[in-house]
LUMTI-738835 format. One record per residue (C-alpha): x negated, y, z negated. Coordinates in steps of 0.5 Angstrom, whole numbers, padded with zeros to 4 digits, always signed. Example, Ala and Ser with C-alpha at 12.3 -4.5 7.8 and 13.67 -1.06 7.14 Angstrom:
-0025-0009-0016-0027-0002-0014
end
This chain:
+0020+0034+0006+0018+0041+0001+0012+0044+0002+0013+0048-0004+0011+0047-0011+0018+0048-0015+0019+0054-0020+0017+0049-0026+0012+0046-0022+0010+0054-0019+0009+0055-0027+0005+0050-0029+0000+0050-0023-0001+0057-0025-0002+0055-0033-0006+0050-0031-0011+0054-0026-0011+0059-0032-0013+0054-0037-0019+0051-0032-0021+0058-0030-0023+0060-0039-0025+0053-0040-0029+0049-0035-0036+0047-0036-0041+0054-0036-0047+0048-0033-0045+0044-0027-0047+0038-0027-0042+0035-0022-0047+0034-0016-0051+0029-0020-0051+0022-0020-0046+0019-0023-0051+0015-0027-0054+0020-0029-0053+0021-0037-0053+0029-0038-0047+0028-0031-0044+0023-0036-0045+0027-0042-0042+0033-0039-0035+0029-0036-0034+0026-0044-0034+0034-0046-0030+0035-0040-0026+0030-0042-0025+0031-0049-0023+0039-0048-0018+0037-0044-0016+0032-0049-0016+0038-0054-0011+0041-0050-0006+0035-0047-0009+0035-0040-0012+0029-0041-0008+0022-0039-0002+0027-0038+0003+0022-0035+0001+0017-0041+0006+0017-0048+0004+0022-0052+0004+0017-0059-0001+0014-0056-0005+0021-0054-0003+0023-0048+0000+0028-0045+0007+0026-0045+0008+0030-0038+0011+0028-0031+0007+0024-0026+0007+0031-0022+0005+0035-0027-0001+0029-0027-0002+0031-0020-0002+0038-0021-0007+0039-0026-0011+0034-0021-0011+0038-0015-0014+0044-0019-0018+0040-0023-0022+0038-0015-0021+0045-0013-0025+0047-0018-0030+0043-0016-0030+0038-0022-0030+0032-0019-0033+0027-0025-0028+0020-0024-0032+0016-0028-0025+0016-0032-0020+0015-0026-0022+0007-0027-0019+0008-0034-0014+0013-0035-0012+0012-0029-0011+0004-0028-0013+0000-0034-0010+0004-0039-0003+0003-0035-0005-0004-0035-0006-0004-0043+0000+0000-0044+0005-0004-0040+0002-0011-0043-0002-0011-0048+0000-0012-0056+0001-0004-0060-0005-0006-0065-0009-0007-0058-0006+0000-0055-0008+0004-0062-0015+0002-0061-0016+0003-0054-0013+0007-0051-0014+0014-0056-0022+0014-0055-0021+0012-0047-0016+0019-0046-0021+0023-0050-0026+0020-0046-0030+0017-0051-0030+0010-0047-0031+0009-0039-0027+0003-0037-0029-0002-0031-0025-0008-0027-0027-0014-0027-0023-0017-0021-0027-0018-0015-0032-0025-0014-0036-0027-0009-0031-0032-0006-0025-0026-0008-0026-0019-0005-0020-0018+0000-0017-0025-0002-0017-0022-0009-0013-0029-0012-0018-0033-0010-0022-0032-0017-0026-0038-0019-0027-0034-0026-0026-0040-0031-0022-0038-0039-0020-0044-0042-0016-0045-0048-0017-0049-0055-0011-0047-0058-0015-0041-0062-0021-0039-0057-0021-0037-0050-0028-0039-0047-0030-0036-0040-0035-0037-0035-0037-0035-0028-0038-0028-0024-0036-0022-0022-0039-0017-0016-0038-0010-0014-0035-0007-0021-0036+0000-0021-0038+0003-0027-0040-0004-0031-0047-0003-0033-0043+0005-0036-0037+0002-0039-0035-0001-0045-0029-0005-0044-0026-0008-0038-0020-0012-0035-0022-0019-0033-0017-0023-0029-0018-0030-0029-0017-0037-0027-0013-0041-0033-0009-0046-0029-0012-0049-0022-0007-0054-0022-0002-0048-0020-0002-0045-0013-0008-0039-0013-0002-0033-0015+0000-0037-0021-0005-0040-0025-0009-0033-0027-0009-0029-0035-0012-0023-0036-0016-0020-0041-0019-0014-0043-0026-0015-0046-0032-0012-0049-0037-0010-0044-0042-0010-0050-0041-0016-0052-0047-0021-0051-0044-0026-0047-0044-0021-0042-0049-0019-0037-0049-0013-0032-0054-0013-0026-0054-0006-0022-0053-0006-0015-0059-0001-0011-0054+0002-0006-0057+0006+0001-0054+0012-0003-0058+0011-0008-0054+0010-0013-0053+0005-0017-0046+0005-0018-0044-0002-0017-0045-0009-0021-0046-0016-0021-0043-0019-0028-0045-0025-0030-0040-0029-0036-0043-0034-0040-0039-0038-0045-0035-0031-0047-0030-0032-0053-0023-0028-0053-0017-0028-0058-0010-0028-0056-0010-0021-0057-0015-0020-0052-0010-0023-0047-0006-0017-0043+0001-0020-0041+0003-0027-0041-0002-0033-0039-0002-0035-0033+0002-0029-0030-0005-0026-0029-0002-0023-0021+0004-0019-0023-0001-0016-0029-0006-0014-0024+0000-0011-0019+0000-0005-0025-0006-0004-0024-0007-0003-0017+0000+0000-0017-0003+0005-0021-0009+0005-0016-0005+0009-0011-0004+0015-0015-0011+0018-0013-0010+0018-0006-0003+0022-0008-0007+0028-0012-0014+0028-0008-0018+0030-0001-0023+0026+0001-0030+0032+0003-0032+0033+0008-0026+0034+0012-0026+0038+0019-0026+0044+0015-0033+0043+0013-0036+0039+0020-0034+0045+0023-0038+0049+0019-0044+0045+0020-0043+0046+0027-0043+0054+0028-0049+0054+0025-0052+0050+0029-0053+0053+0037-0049+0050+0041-0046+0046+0038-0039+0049+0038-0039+0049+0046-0040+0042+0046-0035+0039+0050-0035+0031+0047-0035+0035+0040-0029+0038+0040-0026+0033+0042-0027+0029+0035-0027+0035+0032-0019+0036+0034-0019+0029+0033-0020+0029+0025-0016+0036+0025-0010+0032+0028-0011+0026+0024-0012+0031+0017-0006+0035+0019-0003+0028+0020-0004+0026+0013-0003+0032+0010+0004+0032+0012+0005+0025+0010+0002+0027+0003+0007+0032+0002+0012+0027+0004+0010+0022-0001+0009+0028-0007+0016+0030-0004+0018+0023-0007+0015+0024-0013+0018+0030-0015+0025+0028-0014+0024+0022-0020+0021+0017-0015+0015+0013-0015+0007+0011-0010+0010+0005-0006+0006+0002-0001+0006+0008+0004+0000+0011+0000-0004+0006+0004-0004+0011+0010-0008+0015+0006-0014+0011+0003-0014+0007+0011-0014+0015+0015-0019+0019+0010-0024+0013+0009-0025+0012+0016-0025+0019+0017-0030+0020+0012-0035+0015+0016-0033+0018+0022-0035+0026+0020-0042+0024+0017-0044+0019+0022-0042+0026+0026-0046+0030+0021-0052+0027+0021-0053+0026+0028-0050+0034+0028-0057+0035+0024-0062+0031+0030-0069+0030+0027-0067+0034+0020-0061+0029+0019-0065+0023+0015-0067+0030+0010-0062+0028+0004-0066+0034+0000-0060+0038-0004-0065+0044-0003-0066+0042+0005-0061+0039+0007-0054+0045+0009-0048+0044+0005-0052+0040+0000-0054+0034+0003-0047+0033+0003-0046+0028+0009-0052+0025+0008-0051+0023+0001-0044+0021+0004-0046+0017+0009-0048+0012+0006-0043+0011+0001-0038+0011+0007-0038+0005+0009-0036+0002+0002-0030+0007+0001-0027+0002+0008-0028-0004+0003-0026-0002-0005-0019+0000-0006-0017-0005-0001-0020-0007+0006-0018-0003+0013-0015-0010+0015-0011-0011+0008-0009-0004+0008-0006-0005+0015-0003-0012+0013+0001-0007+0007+0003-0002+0012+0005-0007+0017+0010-0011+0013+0012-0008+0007+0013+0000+0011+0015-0002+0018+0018-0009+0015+0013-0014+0021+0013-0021+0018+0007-0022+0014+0002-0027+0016+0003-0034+0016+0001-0037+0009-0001-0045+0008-0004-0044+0002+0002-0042-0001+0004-0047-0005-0002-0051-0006-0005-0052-0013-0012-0048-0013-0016-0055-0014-0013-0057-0008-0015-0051-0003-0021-0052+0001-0028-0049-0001-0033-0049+0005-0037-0053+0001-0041-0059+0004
end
């Protein structure tokens, strides 16, 4: 394991820290609701002047507008992108998940149209995976693409799409074939989010935010140019952009971490001489060191040439539990004052109220604990993975608890 940067990786940490210092935005919006339109206004102009520079979409081919860089020199600039405090996101679904899908699968003609304006930031992307009978069991979609030899015709429902009701286009997996068994009877497609066959409802969050979204389909229609990777191998397509997932967990830190719980703490009397707390606290210091030190392994890996594997699961099941854990305890550090989520009142900006709330949902996007021990247990310690009587079963024959 390295925990150093190496020369060349030193020397462009340090243009990259140079660079954000003479540029970052004069206004910081970064505390704003991410719906908000003067946030999202700002994270395109943000974007843009990255782009301007070849800091935007680093690890993407430059033909087609990126940076042409390393995957480390992605999760450098990352790093110091959030330690900086500009941590928008609203691209990461897009440049960080779509656009490899798009590149990887898609026709050229598709690539020069889409993925130029998303890495310069003119265009917010959405995944349109999860269903109300398909969350952690992600290959039971029931969405329904049917072909008439020129068209596609889709209809059904997609939940908890991040971004939806903000985006302009999506990746959309759907059931084509349900006469073969549930992993091998999906297509992907990307789709226009403006499209009128296309209804976005908001979902109101206890955060408040209004980030997630149900999408309803109603007699969409594609062309083949639409369709990402061949048809009815919608799996593997969908396996590039959870791939590509990971990566966020290789080049940021969740907050607030023990760092600023503890900080919490002193300013509150007596609350450092509680014995209960110290005891989580030293709890949440082992386990941040311990993912701390997992993470330089896996950049270690990284840095040698090679790629995320299923190892970075450790990370998304370790910081999202955490995160509950050290705002739950925040709150309840405030007494009476801890249902105040005032940025103005409230210490440290309402920081751990504000998370509070979103908390629990970070345990289910991305992945539930319980998936992302199954990951762990099978593919990095090699246990044997859960039996599968649907395996080989078409879909039209699995039961569905109706009636």
């Amino acid at each position: 394991m390295d925990f150093n940067d190496t020369p060349e990786e030193a020397a462009y940490r340090a243009r990259v820290k140079a660079w954000i210092v003479a540029n970052k935005p004069v206004n910081d919006l970064t505390s704003r609701k991410r719906s908000d339109p003067e946030f999202i206004a700002e994270a395109k102009a943000w974007q843009a002047t990255k782009a301007g520079a070849g800091f935007a979409g680093i690890r993407r081919p430059g033909e087609w507008g990126g940076g042409g860089g390393t995957m480390m020199e992605d999760i450098v600039f990352t790093q110091e992108e959030e330690a900086a405090g500009l941590n928008y996101g609203i691209f990461m679904i897009g440049i960080g998940m779509c656009v490899p899908t798009v590149l990887a699968h898609g026709l050229d003609t598709v690539k020069d149209e889409l993925v130029r304006p998303t890495i310069r930031g003119e265009k917010i992307w959405c995944q349109l995976f999860s269903e109300p009978s398909a969350g952690s069991d992600l290959a039971n979609v029931r969405t329904k693409a049917v072909f008439d030899g020129t068209t596609w015709t889709v209809n059904g429902q997609k939940v908890w799409n991040s971004f939806a009701h903000k985006a302009d286009y999506g990746l959309l997996l759907t059931r084509t074939n349900p006469d073969k068994p549930k992993h091998k009877g999906m297509t992907m497609f990307w789709v226009d989010m403006h499209d009128p066959a296309i209804e976005v409802r908001p979902i109101h969050q206890a955060s408040g935010e209004s980030e997630f979204n149900e999408v309803f389909i109603n007699d969409l229609k594609l062309t083949e140019a639409n369709r990402l990777g061949e048809v009815d191998a919608g799996w593997t397509v969908s396996l590039t952009t959870l791939m590509n997932e990971r990566m966020s967990v290789m080049s940021s830190t969740r907050k607030p971490n023990w760092e600023e719980i503890m900080g919490l703490a002193r300013s509150i009397p007596g609350a450092m001489a509680d014995t209960a707390f110290r005891e989580q606290l030293a709890d949440w210091y082992v386990k941040a060191e311990g993912l701390r030190f997992t993470r330089f392994r896996l950049l270690t890996d990284i840095s040698r040439g090679g790629q995320p594997g299923p190892a970075a699961s450790v990370g998304k099941i370790v910081s999202s539990t955490q995160l509950q854990e050290i705002t739950s305890a925040g709150v309840e550090l405030q007494d009476q004052f801890g249902i105040i989520d005032d940025e103005s009142l409230s210490p440290m900006d309402a920081i751990f109220q504000k998370l509070w709330a979103y908390s629990p949902g970070a345990r289910l996007g991305g992945g539930t604990d319980e998936i992302m021990k199954n990951i762990i247990a099978e593919r990095v310690l090699g246990m044997p993975g859960d039996i599968r009587t649907d395996k080989e079963t078409a879909f039209r024959d699995l039961p569905t608890g109706a009636g």
